[in-house]
MDAnalysis code that builds the backbone (N, CA, C; Angstrom):
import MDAnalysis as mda
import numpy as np

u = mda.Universe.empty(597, n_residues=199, atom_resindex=np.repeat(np.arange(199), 3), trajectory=True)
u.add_TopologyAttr("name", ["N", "CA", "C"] * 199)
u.add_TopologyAttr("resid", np.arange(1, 200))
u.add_TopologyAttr("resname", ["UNK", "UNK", "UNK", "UNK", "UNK", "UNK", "UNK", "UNK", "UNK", "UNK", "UNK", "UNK", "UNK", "UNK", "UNK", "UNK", "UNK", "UNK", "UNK", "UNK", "UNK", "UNK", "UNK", "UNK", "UNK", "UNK", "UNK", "UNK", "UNK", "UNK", "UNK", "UNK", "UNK", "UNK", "UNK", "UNK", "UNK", "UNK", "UNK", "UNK", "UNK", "UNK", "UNK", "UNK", "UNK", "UNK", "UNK", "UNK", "UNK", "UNK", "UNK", "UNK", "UNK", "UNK", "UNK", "UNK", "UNK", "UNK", "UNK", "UNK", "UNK", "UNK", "UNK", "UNK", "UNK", "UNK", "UNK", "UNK", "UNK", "UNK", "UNK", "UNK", "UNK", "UNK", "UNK", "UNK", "UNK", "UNK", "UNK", "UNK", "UNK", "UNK", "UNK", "UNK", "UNK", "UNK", "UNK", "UNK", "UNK", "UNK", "UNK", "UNK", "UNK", "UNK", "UNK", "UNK", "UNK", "UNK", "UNK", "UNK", "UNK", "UNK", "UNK", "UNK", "UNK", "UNK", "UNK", "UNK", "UNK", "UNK", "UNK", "UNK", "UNK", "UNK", "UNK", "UNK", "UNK", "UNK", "UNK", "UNK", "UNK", "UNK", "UNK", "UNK", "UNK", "UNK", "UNK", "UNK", "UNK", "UNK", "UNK", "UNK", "UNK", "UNK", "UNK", "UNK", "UNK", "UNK", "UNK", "UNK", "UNK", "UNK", "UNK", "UNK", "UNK", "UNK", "UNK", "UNK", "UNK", "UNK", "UNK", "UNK", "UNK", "UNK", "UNK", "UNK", "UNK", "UNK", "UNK", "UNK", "UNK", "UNK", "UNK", "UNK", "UNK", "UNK", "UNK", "UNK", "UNK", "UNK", "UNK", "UNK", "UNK", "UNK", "UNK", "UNK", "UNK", "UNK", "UNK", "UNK", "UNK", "UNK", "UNK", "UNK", "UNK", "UNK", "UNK", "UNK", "UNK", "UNK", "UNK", "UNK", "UNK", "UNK", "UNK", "UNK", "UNK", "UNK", "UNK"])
u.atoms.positions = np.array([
    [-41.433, -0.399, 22.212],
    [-41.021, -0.717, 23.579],
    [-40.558, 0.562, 24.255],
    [-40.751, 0.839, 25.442],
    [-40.505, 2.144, 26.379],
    [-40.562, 1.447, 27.443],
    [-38.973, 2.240, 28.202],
    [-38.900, 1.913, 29.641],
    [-39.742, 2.796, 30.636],
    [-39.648, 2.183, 31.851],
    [-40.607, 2.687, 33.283],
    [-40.500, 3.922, 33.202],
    [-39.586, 4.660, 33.455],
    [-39.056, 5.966, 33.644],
    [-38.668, 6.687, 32.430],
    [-39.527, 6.444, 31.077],
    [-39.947, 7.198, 30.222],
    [-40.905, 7.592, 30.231],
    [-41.611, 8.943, 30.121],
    [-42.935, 9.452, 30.365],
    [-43.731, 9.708, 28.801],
    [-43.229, 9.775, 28.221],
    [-43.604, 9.529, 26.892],
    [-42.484, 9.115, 25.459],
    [-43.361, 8.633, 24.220],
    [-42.135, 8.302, 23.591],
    [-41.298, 9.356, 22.922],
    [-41.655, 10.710, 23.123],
    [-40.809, 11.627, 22.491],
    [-39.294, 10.927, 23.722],
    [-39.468, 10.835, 24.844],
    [-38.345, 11.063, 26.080],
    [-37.737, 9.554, 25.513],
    [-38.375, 8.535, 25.214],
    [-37.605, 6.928, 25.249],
    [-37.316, 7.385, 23.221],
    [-37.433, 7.896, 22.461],
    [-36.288, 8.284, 21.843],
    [-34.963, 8.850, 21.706],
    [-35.204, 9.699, 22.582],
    [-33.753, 10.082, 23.066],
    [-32.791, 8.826, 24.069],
    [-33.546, 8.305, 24.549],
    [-33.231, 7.271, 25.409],
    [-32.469, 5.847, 24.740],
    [-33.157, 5.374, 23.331],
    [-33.029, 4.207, 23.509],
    [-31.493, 4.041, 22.284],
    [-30.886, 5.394, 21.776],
    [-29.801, 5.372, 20.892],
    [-28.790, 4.991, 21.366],
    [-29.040, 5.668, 23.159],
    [-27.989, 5.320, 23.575],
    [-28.033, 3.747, 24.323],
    [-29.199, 3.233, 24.673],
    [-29.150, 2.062, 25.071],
    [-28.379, 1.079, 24.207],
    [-29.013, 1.584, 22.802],
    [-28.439, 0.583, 21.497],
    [-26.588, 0.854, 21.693],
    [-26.154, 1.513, 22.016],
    [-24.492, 1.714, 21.852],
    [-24.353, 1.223, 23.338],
    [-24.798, 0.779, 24.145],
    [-24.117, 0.322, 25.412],
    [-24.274, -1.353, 25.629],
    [-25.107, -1.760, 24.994],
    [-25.349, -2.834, 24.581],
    [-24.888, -3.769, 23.100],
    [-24.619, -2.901, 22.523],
    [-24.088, -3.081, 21.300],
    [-25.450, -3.924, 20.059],
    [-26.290, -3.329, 20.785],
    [-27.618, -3.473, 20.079],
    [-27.763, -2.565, 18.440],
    [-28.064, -3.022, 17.154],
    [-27.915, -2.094, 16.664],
    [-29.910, -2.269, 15.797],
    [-30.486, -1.180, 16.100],
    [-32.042, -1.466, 15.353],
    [-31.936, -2.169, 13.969],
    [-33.521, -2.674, 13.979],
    [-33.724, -3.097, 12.642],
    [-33.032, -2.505, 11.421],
    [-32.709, -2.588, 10.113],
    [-31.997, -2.247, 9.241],
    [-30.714, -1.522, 9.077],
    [-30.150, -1.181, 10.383],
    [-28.935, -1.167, 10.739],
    [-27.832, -1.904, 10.281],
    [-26.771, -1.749, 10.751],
    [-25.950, -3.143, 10.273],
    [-24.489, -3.241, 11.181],
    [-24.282, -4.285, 11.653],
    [-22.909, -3.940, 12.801],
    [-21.827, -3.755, 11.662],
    [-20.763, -2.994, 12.224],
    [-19.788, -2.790, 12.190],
    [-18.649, -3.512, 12.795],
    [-17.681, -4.513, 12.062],
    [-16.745, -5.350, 12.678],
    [-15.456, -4.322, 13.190],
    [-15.408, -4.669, 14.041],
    [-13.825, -4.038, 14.578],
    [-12.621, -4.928, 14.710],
    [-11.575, -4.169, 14.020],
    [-10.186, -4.907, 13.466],
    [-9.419, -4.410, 14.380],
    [-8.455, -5.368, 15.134],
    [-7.716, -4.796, 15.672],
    [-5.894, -5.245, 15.448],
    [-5.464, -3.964, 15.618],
    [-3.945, -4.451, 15.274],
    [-3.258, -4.666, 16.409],
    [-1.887, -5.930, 16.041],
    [-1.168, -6.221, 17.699],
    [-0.164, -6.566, 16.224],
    [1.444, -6.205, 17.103],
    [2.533, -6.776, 16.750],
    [3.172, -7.487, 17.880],
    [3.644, -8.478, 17.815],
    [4.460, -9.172, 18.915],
    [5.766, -8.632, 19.285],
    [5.699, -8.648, 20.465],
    [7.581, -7.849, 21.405],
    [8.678, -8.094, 20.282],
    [9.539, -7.177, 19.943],
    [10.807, -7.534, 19.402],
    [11.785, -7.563, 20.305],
    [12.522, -8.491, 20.208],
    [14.126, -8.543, 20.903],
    [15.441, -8.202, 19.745],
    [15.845, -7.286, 20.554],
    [16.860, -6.903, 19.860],
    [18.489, -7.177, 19.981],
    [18.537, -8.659, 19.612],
    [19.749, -9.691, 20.165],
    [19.770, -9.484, 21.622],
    [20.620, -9.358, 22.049],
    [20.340, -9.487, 24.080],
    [20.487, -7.577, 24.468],
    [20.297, -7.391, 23.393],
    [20.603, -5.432, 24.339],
    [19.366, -4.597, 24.308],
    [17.821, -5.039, 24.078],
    [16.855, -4.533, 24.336],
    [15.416, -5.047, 23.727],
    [14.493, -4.678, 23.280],
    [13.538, -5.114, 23.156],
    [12.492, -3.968, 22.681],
    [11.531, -3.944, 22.001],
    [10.509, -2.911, 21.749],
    [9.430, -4.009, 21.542],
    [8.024, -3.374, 22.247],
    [6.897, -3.589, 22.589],
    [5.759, -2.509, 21.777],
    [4.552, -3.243, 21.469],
    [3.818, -2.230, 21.133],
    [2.674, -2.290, 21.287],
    [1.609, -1.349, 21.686],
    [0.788, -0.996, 22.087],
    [-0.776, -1.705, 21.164],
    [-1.476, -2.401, 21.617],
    [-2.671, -2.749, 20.213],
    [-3.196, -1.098, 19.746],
    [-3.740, -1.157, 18.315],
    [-4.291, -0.132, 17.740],
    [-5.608, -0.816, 17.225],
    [-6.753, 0.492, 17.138],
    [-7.845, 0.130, 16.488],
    [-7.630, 1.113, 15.316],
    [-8.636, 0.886, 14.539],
    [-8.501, 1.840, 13.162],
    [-9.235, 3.313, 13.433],
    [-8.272, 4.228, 12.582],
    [-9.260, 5.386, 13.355],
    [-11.212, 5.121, 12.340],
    [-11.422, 6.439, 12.686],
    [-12.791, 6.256, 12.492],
    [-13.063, 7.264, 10.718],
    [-12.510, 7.676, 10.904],
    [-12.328, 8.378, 9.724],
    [-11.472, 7.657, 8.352],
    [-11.831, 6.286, 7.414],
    [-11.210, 5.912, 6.873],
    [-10.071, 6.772, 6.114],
    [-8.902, 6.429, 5.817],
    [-7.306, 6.904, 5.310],
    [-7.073, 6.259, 4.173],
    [-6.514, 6.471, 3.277],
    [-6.117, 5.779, 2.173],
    [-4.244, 5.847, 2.280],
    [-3.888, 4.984, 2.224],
    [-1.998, 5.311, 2.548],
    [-1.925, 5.990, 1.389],
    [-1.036, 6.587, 1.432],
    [-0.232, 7.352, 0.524],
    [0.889, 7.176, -0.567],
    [0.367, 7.334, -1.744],
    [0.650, 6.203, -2.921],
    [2.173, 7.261, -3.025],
    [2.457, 8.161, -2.949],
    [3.634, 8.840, -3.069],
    [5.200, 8.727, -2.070],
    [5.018, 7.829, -1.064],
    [6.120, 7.264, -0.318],
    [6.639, 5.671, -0.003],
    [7.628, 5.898, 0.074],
    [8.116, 4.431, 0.384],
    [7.700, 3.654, 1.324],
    [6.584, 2.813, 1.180],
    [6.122, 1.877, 2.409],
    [7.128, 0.779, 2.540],
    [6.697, 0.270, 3.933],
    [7.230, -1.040, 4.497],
    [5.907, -2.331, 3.989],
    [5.878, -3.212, 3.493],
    [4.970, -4.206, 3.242],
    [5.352, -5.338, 3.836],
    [4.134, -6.011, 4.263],
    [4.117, -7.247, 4.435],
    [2.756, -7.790, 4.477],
    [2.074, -9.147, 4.051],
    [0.961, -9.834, 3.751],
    [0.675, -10.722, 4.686],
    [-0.381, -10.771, 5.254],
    [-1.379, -11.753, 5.742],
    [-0.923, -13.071, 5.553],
    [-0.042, -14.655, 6.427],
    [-0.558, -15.721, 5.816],
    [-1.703, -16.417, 5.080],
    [-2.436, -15.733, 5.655],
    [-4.214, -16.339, 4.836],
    [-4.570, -15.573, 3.471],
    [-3.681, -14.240, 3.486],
    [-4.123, -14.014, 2.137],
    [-5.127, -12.707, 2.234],
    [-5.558, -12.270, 3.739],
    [-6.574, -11.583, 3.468],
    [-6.260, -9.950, 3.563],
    [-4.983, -9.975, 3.938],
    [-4.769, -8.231, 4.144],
    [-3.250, -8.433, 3.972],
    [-3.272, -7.161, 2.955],
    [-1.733, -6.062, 3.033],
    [-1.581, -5.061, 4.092],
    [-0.549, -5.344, 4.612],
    [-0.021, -4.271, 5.735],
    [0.820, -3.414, 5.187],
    [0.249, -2.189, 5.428],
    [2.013, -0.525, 4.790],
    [2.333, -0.413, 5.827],
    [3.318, 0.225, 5.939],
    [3.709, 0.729, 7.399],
    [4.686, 2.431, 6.542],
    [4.482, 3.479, 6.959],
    [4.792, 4.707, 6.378],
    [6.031, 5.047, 7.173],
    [7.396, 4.811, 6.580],
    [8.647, 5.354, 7.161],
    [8.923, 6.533, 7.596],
    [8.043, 7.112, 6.693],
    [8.396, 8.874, 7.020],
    [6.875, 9.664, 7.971],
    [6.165, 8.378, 8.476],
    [5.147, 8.913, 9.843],
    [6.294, 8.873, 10.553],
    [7.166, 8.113, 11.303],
    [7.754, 7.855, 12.299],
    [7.939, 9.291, 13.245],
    [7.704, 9.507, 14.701],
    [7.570, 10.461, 15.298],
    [8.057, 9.876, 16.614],
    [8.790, 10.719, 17.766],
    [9.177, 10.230, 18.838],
    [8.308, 11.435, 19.391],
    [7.869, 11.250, 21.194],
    [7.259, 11.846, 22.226],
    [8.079, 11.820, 23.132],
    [7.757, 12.785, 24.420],
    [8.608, 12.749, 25.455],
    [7.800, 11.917, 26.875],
    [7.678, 10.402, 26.405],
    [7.324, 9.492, 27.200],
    [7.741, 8.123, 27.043],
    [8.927, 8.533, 26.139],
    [9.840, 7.284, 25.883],
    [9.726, 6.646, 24.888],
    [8.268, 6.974, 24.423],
    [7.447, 6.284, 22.767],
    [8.133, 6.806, 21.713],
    [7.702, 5.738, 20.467],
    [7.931, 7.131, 19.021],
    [6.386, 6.141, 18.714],
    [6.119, 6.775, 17.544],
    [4.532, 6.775, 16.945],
    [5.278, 6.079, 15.172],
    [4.037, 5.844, 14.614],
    [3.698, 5.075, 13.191],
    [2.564, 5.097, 12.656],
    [2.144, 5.691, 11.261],
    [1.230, 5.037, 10.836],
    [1.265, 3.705, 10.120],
    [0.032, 3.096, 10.264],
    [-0.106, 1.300, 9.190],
    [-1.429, 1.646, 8.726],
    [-1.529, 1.395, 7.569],
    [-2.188, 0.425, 6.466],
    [-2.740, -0.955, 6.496],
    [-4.009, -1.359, 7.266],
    [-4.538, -2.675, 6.288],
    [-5.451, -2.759, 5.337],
    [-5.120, -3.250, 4.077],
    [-5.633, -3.253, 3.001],
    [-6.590, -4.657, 2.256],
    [-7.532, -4.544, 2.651],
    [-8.374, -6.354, 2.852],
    [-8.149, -6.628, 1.101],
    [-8.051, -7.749, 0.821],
    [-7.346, -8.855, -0.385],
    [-8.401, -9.435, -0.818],
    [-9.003, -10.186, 0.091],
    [-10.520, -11.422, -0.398],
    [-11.823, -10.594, -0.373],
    [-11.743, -9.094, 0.318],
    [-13.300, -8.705, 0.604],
    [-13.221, -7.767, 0.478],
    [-13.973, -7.071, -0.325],
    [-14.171, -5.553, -0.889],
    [-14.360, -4.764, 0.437],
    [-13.582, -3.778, 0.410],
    [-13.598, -2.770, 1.763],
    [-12.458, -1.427, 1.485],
    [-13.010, -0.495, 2.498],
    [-11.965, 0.492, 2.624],
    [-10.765, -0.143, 3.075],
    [-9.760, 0.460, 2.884],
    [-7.965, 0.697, 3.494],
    [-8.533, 0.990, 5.273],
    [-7.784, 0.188, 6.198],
    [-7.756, 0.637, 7.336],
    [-6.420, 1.172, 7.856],
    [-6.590, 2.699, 8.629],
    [-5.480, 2.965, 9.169],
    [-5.660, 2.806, 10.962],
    [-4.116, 2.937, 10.934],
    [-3.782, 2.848, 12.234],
    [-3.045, 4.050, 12.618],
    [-2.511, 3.809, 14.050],
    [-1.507, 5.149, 14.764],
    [-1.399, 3.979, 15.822],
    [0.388, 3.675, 15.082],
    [0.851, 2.767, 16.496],
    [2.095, 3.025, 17.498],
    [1.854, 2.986, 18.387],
    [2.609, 3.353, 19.345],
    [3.811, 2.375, 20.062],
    [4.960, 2.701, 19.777],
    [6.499, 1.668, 20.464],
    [7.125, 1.925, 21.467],
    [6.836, 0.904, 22.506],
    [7.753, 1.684, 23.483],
    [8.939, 0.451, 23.636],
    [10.081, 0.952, 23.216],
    [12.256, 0.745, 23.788],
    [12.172, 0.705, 24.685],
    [13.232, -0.203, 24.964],
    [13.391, -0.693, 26.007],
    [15.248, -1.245, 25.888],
    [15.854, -0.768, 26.538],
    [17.388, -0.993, 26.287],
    [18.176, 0.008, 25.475],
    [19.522, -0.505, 25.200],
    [20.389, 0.342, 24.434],
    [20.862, -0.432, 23.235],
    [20.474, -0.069, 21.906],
    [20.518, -0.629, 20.830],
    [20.596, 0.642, 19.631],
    [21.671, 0.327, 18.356],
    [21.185, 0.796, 17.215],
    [19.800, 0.700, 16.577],
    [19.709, 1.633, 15.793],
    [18.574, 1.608, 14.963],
    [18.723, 1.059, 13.905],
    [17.535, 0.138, 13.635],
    [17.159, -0.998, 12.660],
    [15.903, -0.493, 12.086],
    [15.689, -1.706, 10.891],
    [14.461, -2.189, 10.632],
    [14.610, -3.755, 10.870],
    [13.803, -4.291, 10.891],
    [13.525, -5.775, 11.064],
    [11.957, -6.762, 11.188],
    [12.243, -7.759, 10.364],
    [10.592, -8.126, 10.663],
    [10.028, -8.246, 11.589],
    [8.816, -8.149, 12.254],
    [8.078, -8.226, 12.978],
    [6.876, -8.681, 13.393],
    [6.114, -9.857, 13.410],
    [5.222, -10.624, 13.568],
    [3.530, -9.526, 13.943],
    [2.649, -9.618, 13.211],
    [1.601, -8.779, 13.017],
    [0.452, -9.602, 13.233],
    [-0.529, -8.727, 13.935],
    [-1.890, -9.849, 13.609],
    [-2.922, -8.747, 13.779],
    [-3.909, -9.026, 12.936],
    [-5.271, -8.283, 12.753],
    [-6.618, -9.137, 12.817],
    [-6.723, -8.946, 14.034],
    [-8.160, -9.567, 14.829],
    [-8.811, -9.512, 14.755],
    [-10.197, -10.022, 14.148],
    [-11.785, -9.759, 14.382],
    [-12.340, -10.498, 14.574],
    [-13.037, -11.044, 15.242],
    [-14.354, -11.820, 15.463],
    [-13.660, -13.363, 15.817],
    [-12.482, -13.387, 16.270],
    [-12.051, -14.783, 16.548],
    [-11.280, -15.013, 15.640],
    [-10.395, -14.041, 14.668],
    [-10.285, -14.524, 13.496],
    [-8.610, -13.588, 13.851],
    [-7.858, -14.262, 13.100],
    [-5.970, -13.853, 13.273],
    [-5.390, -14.090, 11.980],
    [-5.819, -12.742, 10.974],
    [-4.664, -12.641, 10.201],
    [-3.331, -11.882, 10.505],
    [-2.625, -13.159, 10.486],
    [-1.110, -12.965, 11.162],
    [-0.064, -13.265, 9.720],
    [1.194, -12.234, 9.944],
    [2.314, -12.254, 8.936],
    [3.337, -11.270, 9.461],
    [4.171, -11.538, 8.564],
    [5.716, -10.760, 8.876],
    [5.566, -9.394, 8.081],
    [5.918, -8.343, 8.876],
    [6.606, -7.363, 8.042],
    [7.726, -6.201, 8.808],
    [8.369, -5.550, 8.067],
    [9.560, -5.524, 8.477],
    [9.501, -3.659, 8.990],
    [9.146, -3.681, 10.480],
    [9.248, -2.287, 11.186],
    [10.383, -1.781, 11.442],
    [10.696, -0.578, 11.651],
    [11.545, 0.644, 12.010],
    [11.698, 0.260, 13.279],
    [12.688, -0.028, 14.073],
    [13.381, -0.257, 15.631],
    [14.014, 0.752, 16.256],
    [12.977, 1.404, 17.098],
    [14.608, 2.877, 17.758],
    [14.592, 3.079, 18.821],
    [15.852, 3.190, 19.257],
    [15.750, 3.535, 20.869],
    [15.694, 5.056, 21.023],
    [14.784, 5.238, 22.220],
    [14.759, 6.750, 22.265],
    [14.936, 6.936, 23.676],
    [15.423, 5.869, 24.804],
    [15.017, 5.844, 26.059],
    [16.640, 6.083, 26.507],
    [17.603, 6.067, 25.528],
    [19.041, 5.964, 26.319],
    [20.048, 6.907, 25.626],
    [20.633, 8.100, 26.048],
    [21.204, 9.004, 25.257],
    [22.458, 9.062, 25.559],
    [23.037, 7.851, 26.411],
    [24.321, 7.909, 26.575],
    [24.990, 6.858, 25.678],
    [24.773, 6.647, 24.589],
    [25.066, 6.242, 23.518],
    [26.415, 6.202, 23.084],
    [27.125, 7.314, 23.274],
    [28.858, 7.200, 23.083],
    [29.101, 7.498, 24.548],
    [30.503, 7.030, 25.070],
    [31.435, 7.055, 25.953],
    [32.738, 7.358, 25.655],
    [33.131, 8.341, 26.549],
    [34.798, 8.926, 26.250],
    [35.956, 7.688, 26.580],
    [36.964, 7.576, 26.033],
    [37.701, 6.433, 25.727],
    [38.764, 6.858, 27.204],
    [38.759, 6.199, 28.237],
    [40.401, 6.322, 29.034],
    [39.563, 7.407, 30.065],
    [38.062, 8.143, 30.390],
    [37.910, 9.213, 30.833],
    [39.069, 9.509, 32.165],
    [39.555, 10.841, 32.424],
    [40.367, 11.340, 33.338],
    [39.371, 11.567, 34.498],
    [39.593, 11.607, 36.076],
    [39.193, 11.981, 36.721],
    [39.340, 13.388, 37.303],
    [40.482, 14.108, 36.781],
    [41.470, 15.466, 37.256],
    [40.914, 16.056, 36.063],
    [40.788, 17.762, 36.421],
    [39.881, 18.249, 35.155],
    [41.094, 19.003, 34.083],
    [40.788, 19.144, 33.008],
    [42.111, 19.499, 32.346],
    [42.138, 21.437, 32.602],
    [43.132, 22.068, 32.447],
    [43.167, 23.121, 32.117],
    [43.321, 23.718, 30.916],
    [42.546, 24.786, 30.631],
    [42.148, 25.581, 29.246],
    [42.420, 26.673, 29.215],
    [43.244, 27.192, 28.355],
    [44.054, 28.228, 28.300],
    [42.927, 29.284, 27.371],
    [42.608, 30.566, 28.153],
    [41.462, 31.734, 27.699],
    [41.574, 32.105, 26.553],
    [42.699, 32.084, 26.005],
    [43.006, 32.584, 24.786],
    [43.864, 31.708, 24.105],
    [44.000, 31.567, 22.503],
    [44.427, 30.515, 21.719],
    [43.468, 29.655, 20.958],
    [44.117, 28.839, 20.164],
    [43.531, 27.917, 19.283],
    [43.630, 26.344, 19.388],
    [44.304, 26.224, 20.456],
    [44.203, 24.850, 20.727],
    [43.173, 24.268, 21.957],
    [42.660, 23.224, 21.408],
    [41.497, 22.788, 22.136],
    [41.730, 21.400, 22.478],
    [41.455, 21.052, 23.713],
    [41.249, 19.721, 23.831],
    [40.581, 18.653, 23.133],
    [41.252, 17.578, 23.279],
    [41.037, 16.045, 22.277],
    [39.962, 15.858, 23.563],
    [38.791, 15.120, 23.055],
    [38.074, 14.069, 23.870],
    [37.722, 12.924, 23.022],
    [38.114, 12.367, 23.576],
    [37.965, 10.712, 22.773],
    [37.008, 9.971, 22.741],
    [35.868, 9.698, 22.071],
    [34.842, 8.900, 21.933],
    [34.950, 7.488, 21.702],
    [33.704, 7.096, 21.925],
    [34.198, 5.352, 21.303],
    [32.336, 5.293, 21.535],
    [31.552, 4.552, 20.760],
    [30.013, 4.167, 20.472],
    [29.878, 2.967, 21.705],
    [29.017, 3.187, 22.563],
    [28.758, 2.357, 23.582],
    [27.657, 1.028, 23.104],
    [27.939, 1.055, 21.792],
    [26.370, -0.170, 20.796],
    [27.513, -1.015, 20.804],
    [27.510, -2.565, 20.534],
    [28.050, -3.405, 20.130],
    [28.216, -3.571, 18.590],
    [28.942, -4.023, 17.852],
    [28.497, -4.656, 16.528],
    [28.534, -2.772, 15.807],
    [28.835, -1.963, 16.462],
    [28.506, -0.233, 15.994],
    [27.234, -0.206, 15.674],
    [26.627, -0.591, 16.790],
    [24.912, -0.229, 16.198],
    [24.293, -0.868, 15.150],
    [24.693, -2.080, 14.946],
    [23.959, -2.804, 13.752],
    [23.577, -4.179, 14.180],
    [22.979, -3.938, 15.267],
    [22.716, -5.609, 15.601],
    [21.126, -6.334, 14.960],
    [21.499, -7.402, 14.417],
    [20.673, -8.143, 13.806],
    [19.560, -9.372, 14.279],
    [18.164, -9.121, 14.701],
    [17.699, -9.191, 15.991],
    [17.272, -10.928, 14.686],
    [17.544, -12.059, 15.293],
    [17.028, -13.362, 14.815],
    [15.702, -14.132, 14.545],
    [14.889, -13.368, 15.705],
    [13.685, -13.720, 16.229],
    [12.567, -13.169, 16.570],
])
C-alpha cells in the first residue's frame, strides 16, 4: 500500500513508520506494547494540608530497584504487582515539588520490574510523615489498586517555627561582650509535627 503523494516506494517507506506510531498501528509480526500507568490518590494530612501527585508512566529504559536499600512495599489487591517505593530517591525542586522513585514488580505474569519518577506536590503546613497511600496501576481498563505507605513533606512553607511573645521595639546589642540575646521559639505544627493522617 502507498499513499498519493508518495512517488515511489523507496519515499512511502520512510513514510509509513511514522504513520504506524501516529495511529498506533503496529505491522505484521510486530507486537503492541501495553502501557502501565501509575496514579496515587490525594493525601490529607488531618486538617493542616494535603499532597497530590502527579500520574507517572514507566520510563523506557527498564530499572531493576535496588536490592541494597530500604524500600517502602505495598501489594496489589488482585495479586498482580509489588510496589517499592526508594526512601533514599526522595529529592525536592524549586517548584514546590519533591520527586520519588517506584517499582512495579508484576506477580501473575512474567515481565520486567517497571520504574517510575513520581512527582508530589504539598500543599499546607504539616510535619513530615510516612503514611499509607492508595495506588493504582492502569492498563487496558484494568486497576491494580493497594495501599502502600509514602514519604509526606512539606516543602512549600518555611515558617515552620514562630518566636514565643515576639516584641515590636527592637532590642539593643551591645558591640562588644558575650552576652547575646534569648529568642524564643515555639514549632508552629500541631501535635509537634506528628500528625497522623486517618484516611
Amino acid at each position: 500500500m502507498c499513499f498519493s503523494h508518495c512517488n515511489a516506494w523507496s519515499s512511502c517507506k520512510l513514510v509509513l513508520p511514522f504513520f504506524f506510531m501516529l495511529v498506533g498501528v503496529v505491522p505484521a509480526g510486530g507486537q503492541t506494547k501495553t502501557q502501565v500507568r501509575l496514579e496515587f490518590d490525594p493525601k490529607a494530612i488531618m486538617q493542616q494540608g494535603t499532597v497530590t501527585f502527579f500520574p507517572s508512566y514507566p520510563d523506557e529504559v527498564a530499572t531493576s530497584p535496588p536490592s541494597d536499600k530500604d524500600m517502602l512495599r505495598g501489594y496489589s489487591e488482585d495479586g498482580a504487582f509489588e510496589l517499592l517505593v526508594d526512601r533514599q530517591s526522595v529529592s525536592f525542586n524549586q517548584y514546590g515539588n519533591y520527586t520519588f522513585n517506584a517499582f512495579a514488580i508484576p506477580l501473575k505474569e512474567k515481565g520486567n520490574s517497571l520504574s517510575f519518577f513520581v512527582s508530589a506536590h504539598p500543599q499546607g503546613k504539616f510535619g513530615d510523615v510516612e503514611d499509607a497511600v492508595k495506588f493504582h496501576l492502569r492498563q487496558e481498563g484494568k486497576d491494580s489498586s493497594g495501599l502502600i505507605p509514602l514519604p509526606l513533606h512539606t516543602i512549600g512553607s518555611n515558617d515552620l517555627l514562630e518566636p514565643v511573645n515576639p516584641s515590636s521595639f527592637a532590642e539593643a546589642i551591645k558591640l562588644s561582650g558575650t552576652v547575646q540575646p534569648a529568642i524564643r521559639l515555639r514549632s508552629a505544627l500541631p501535635d509537634l509535627g506528628r500528625p497522623r493522617a486517618t484516611g
